[in-house]
Jmol script that loads the backbone (N, CA, C; Angstrom):
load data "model"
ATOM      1  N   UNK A   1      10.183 -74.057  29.295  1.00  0.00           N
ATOM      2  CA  UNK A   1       9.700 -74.244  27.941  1.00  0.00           C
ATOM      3  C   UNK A   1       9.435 -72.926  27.233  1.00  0.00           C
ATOM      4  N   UNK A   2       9.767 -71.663  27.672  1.00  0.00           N
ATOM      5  CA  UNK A   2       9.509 -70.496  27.421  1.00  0.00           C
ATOM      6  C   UNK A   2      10.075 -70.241  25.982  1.00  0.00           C
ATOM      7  N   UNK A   3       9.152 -69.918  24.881  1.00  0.00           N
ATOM      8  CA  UNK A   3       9.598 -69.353  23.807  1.00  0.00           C
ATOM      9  C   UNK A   3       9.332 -70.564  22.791  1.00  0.00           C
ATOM     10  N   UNK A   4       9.421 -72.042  23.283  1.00  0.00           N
ATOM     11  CA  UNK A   4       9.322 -73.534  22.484  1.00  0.00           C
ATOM     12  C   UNK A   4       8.865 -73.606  21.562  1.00  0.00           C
ATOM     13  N   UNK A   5       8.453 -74.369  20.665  1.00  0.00           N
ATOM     14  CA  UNK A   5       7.680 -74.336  19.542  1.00  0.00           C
ATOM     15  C   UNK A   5       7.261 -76.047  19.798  1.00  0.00           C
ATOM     16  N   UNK A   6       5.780 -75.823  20.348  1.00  0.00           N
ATOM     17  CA  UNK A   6       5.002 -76.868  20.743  1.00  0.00           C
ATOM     18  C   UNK A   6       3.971 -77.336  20.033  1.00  0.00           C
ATOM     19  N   UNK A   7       2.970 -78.294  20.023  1.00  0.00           N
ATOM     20  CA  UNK A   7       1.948 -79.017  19.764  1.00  0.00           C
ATOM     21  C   UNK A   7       1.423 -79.299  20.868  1.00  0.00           C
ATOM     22  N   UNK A   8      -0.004 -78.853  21.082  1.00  0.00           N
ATOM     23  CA  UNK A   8      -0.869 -79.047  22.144  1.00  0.00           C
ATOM     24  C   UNK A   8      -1.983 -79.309  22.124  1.00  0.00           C
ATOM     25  N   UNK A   9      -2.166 -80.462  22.432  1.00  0.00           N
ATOM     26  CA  UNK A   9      -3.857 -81.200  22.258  1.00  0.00           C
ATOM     27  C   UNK A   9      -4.968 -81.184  23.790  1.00  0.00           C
ATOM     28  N   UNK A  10      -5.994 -80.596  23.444  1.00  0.00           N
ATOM     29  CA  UNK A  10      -6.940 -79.743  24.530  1.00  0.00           C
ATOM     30  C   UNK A  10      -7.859 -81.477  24.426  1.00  0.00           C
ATOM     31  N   UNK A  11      -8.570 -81.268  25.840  1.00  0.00           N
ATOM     32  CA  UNK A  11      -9.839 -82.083  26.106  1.00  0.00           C
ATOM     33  C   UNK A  11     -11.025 -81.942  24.987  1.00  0.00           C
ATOM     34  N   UNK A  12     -10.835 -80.771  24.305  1.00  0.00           N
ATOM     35  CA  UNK A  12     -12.208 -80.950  23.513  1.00  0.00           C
ATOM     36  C   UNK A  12     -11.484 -80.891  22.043  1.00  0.00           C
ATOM     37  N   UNK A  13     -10.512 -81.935  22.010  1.00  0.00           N
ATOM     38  CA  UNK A  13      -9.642 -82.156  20.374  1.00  0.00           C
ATOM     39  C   UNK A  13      -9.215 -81.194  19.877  1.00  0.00           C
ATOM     40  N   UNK A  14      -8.651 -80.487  20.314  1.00  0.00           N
ATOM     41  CA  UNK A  14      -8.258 -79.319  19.453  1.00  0.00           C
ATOM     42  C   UNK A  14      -6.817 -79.788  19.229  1.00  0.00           C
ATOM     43  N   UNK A  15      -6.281 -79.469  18.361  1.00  0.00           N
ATOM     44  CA  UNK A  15      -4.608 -79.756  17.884  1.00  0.00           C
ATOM     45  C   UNK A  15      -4.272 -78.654  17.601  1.00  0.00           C
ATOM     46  N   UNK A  16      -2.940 -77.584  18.770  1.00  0.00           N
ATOM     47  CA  UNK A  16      -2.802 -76.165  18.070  1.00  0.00           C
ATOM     48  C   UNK A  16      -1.267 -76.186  18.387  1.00  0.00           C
ATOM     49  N   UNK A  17      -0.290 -75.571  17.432  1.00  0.00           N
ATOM     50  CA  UNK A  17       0.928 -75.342  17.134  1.00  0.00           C
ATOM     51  C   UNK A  17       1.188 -74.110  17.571  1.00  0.00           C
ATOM     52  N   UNK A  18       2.278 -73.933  18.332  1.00  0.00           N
ATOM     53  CA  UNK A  18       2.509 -72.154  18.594  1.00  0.00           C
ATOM     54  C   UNK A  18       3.715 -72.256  20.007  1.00  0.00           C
ATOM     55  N   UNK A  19       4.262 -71.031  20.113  1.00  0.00           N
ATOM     56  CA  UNK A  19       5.258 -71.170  20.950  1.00  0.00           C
ATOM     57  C   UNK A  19       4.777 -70.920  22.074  1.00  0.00           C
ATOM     58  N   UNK A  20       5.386 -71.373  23.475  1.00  0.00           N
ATOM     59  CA  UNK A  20       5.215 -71.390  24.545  1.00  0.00           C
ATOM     60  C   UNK A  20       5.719 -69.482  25.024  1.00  0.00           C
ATOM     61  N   UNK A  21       4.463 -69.134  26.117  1.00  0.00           N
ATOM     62  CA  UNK A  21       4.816 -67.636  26.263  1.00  0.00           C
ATOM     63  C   UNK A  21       4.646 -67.980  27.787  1.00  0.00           C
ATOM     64  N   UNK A  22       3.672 -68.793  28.405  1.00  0.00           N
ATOM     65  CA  UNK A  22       3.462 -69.113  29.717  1.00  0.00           C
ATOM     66  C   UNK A  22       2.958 -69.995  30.148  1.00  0.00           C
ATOM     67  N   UNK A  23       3.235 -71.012  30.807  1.00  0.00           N
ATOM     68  CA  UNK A  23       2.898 -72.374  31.158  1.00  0.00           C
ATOM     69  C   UNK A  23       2.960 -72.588  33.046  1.00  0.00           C
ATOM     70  N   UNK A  24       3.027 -72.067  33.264  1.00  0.00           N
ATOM     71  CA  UNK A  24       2.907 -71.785  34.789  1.00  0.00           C
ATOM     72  C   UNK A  24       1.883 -72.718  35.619  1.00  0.00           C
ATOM     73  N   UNK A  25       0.864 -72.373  34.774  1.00  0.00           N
ATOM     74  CA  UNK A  25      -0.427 -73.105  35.039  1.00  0.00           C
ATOM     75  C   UNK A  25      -0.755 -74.597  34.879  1.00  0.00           C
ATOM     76  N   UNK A  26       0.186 -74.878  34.209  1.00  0.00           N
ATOM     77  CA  UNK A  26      -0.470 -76.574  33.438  1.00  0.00           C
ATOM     78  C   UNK A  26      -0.592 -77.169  34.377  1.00  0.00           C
ATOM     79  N   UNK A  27      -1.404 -78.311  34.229  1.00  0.00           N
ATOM     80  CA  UNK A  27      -2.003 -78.361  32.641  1.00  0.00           C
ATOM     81  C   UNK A  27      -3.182 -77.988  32.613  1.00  0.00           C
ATOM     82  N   UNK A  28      -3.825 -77.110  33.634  1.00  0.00           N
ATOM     83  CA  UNK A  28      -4.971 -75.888  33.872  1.00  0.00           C
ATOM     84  C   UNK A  28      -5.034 -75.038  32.160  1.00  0.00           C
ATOM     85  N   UNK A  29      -3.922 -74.340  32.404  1.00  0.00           N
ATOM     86  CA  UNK A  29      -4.108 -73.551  31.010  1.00  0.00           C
ATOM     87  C   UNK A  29      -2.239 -73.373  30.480  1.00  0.00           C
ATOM     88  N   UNK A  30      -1.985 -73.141  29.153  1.00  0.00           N
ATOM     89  CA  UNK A  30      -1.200 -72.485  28.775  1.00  0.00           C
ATOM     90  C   UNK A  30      -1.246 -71.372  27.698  1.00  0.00           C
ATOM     91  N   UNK A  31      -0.360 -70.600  27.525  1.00  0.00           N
ATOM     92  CA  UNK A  31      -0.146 -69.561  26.478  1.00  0.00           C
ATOM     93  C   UNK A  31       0.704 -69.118  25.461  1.00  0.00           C
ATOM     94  N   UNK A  32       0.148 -69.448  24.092  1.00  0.00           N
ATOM     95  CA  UNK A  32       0.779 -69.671  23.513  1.00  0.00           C
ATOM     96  C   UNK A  32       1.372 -68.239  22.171  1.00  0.00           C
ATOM     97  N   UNK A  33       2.408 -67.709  21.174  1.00  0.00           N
ATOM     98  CA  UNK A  33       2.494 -67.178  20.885  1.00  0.00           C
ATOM     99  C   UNK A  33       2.465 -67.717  19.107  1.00  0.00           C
ATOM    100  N   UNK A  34       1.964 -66.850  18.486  1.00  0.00           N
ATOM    101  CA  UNK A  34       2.133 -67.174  16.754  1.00  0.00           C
ATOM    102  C   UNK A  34       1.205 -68.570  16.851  1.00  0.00           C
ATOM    103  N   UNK A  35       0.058 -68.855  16.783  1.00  0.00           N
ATOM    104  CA  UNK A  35      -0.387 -70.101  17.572  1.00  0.00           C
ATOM    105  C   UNK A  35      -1.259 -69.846  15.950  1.00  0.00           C
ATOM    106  N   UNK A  36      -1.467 -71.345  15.762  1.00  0.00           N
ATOM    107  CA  UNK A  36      -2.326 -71.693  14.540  1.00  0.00           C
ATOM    108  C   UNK A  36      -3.064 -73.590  15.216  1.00  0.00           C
ATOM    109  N   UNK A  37      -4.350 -73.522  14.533  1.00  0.00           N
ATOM    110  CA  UNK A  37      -4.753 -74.638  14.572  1.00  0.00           C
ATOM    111  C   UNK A  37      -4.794 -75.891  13.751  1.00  0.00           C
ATOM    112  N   UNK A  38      -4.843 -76.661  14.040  1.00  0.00           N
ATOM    113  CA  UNK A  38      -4.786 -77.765  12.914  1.00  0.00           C
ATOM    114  C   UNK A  38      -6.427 -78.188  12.995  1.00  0.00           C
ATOM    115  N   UNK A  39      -7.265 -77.535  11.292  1.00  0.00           N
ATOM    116  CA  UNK A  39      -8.538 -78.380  11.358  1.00  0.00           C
ATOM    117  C   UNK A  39      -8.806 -79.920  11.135  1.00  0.00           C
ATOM    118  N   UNK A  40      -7.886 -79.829  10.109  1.00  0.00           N
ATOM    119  CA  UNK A  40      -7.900 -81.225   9.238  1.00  0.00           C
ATOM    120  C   UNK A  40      -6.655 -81.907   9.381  1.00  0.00           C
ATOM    121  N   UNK A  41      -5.949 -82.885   9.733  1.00  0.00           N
ATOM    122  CA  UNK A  41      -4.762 -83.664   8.580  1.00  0.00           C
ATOM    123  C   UNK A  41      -4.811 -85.014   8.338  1.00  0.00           C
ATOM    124  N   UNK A  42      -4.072 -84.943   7.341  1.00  0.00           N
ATOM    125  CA  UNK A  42      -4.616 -85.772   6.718  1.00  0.00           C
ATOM    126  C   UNK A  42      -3.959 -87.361   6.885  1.00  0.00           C
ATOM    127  N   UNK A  43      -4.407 -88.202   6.190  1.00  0.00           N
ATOM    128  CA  UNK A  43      -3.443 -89.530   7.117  1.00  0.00           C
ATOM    129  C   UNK A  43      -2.175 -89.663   6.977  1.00  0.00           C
ATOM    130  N   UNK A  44      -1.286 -88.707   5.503  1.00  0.00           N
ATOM    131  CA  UNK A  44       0.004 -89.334   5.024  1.00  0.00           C
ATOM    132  C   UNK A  44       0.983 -88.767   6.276  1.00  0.00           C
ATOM    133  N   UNK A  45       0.255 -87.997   7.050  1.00  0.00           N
ATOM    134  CA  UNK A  45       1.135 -86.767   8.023  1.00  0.00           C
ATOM    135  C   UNK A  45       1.760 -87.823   9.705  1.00  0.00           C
ATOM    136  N   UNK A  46       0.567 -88.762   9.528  1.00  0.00           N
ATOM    137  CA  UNK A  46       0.921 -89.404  10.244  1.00  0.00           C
ATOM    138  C   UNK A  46       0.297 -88.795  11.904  1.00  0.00           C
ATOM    139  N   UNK A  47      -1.128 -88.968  11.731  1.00  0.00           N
ATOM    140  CA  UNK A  47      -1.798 -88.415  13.450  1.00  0.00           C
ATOM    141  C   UNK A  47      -0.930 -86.876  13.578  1.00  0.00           C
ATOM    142  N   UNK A  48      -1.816 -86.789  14.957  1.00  0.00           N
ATOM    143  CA  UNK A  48      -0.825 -85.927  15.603  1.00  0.00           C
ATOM    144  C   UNK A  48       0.624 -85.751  15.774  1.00  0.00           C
ATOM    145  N   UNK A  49       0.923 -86.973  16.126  1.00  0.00           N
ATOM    146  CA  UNK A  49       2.343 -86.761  16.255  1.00  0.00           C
ATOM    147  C   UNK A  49       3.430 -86.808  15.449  1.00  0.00           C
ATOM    148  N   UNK A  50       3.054 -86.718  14.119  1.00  0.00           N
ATOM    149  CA  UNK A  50       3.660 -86.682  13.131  1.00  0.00           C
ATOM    150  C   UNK A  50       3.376 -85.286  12.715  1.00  0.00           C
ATOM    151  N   UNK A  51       2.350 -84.777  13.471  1.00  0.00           N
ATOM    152  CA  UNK A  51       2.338 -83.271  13.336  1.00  0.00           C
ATOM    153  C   UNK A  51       3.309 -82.369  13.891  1.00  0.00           C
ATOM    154  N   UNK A  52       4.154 -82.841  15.397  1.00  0.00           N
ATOM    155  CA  UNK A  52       5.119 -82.203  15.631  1.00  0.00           C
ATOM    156  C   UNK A  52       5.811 -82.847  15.079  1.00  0.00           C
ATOM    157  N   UNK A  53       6.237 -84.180  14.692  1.00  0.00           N
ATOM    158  CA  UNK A  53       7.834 -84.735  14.324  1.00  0.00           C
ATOM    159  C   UNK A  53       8.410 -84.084  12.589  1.00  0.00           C
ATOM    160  N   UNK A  54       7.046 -84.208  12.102  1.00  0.00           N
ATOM    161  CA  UNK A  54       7.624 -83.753  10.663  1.00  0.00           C
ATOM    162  C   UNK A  54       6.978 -82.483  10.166  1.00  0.00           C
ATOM    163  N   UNK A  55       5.448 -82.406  10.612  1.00  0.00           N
ATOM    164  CA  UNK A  55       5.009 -81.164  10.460  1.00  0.00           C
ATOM    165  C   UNK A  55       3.411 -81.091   9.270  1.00  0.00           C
ATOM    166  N   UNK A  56       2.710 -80.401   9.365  1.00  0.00           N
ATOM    167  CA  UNK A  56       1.640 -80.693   7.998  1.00  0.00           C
ATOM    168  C   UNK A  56       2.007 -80.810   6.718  1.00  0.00           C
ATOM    169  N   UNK A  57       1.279 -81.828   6.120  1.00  0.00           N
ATOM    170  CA  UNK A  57       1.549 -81.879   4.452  1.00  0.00           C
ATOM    171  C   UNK A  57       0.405 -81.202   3.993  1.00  0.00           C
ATOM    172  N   UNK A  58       0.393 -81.102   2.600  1.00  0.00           N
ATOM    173  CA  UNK A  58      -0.426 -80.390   1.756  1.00  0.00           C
ATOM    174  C   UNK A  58      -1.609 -80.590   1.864  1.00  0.00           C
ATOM    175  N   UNK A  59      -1.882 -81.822   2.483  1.00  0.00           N
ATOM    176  CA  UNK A  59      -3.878 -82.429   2.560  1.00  0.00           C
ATOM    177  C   UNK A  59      -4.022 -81.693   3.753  1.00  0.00           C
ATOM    178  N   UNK A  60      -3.433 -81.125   4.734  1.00  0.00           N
ATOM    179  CA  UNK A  60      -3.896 -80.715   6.163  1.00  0.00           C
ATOM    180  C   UNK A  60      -4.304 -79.509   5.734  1.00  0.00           C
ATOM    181  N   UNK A  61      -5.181 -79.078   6.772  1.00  0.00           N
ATOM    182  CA  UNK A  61      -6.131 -77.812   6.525  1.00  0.00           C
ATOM    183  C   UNK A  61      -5.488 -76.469   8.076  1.00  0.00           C
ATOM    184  N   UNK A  62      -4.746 -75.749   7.549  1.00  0.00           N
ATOM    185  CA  UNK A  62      -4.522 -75.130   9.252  1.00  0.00           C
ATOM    186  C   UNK A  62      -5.204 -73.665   8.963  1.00  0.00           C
ATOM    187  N   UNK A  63      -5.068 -73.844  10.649  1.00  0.00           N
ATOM    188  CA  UNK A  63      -6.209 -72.185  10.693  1.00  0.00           C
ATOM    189  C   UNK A  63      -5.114 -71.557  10.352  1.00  0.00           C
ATOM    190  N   UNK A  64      -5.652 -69.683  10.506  1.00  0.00           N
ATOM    191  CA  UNK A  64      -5.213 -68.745  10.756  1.00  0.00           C
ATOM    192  C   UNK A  64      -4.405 -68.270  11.839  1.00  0.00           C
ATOM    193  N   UNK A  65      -3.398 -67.623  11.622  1.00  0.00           N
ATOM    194  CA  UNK A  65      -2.285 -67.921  12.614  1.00  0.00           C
ATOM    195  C   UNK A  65      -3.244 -66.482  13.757  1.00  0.00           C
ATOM    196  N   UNK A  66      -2.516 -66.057  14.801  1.00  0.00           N
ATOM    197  CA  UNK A  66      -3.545 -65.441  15.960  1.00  0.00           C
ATOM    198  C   UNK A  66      -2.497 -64.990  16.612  1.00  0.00           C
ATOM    199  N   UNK A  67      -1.604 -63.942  17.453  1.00  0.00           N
ATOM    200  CA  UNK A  67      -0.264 -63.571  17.965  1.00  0.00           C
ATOM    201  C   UNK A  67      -0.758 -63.783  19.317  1.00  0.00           C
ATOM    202  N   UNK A  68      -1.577 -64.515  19.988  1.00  0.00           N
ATOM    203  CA  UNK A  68      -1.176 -65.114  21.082  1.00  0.00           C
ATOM    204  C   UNK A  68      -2.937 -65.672  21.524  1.00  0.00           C
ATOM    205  N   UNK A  69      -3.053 -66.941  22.485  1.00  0.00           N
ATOM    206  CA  UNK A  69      -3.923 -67.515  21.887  1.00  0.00           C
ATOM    207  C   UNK A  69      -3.540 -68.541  24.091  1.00  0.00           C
ATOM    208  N   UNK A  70      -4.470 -68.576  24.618  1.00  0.00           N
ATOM    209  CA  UNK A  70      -4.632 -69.020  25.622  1.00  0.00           C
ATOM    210  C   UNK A  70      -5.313 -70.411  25.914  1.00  0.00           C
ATOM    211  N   UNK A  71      -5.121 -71.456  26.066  1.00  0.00           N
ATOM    212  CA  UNK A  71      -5.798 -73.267  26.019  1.00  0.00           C
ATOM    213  C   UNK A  71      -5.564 -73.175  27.517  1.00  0.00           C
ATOM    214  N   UNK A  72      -7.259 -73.920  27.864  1.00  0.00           N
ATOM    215  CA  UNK A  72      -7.393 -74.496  28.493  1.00  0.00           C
ATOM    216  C   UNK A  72      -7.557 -76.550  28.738  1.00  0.00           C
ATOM    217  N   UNK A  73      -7.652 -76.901  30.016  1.00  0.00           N
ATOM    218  CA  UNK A  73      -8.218 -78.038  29.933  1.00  0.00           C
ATOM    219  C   UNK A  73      -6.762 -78.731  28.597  1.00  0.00           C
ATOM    220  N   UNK A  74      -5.752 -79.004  29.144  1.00  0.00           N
ATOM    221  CA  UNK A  74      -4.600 -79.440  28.115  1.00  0.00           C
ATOM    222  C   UNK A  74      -4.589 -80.947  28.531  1.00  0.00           C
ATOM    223  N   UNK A  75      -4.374 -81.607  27.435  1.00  0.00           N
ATOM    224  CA  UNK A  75      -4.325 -83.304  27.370  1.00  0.00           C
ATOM    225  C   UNK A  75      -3.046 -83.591  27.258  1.00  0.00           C
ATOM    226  N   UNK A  76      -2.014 -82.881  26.169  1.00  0.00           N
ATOM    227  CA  UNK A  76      -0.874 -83.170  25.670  1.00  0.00           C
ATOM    228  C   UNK A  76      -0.171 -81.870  25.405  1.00  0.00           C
ATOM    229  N   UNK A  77       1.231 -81.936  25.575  1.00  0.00           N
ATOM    230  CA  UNK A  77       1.979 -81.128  24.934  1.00  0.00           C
ATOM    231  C   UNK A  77       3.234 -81.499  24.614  1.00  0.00           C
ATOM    232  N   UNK A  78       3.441 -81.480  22.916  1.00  0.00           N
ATOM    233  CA  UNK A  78       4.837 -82.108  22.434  1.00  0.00           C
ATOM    234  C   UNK A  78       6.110 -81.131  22.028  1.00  0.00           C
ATOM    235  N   UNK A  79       6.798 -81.260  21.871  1.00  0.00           N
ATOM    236  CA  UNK A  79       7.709 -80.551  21.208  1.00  0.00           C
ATOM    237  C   UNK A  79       8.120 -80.800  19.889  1.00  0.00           C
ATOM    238  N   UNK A  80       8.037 -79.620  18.737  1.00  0.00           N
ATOM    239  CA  UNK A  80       7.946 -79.523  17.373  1.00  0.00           C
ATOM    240  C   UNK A  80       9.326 -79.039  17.026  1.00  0.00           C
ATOM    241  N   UNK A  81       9.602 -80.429  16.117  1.00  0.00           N
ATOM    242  CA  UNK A  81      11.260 -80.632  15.496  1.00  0.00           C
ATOM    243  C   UNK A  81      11.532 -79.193  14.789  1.00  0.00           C
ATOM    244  N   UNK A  82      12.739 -78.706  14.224  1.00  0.00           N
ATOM    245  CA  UNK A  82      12.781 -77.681  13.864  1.00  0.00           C
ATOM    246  C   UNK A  82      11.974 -78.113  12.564  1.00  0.00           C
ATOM    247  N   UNK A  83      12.274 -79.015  11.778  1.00  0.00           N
ATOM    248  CA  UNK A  83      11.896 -79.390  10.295  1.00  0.00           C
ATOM    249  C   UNK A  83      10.104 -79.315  10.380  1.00  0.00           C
ATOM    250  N   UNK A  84       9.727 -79.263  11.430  1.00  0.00           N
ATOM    251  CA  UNK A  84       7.979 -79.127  11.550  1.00  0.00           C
ATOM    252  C   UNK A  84       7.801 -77.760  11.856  1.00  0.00           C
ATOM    253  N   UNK A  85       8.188 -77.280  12.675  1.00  0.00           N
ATOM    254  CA  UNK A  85       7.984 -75.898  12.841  1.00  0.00           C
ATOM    255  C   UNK A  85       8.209 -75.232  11.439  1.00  0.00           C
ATOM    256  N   UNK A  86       9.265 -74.957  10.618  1.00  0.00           N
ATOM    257  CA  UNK A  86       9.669 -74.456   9.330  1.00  0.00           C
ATOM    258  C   UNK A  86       7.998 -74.471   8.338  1.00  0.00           C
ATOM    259  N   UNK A  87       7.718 -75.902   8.457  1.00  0.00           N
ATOM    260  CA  UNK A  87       6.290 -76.351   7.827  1.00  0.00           C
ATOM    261  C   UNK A  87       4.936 -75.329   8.384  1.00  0.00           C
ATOM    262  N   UNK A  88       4.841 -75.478   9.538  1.00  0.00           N
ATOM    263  CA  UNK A  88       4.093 -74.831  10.538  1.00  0.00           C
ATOM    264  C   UNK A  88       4.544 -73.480  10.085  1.00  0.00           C
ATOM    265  N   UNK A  89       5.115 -72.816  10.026  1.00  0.00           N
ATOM    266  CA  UNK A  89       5.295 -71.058  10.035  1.00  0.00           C
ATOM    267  C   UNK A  89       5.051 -70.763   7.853  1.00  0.00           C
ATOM    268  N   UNK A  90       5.298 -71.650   7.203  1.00  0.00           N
ATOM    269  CA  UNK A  90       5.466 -71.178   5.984  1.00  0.00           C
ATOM    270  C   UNK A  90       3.865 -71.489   5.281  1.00  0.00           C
TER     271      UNK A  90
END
end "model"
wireframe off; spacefill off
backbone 0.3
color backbone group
């Protein structure tokens, strides 16, 4: 999965977007690169998983992006369509 452009949901809700740099560990920990959080989104986005399939709309609130960013304690990890990622980076 090295380099991926993922969606990863932690035990304590966190929803964070960013590429895969090292996953060795899972689902202990992974590491992620260009990594941003999702605070808010909103319902038209469709949950989480409409967070990787299509990506945030305008009501979602995302953090500040971070050049590499380490999760523990991982619940989920999806893979983000190119058309979500594009969303995610702009």
């Amino acid at each position: 999965m090295k380099n991926k452009a993922v969606l990863v949901t932690t035990e304590f809700r966190g929803v964070f977007f960013g590429y895969v740099k090292e996953d060795k560990h899972l689902p202990d920990e992974i590491t992620l690169t260009n990594a941003k959080n999702c605070i808010y989104w909103s319902s038209d986005c469709g949950g989480f998983l409409g967070l990787a399939s299509a990506g945030p709309t305008s009501g979602c609130k995302i953090g500040t992006q971070v050049p590499e960013l380490r999760l523990f304690k991982i619940t989920s990890i999806m893979p983000v369509s190119d058309e979500a990622a594009k969303k995610w980076n702009s």
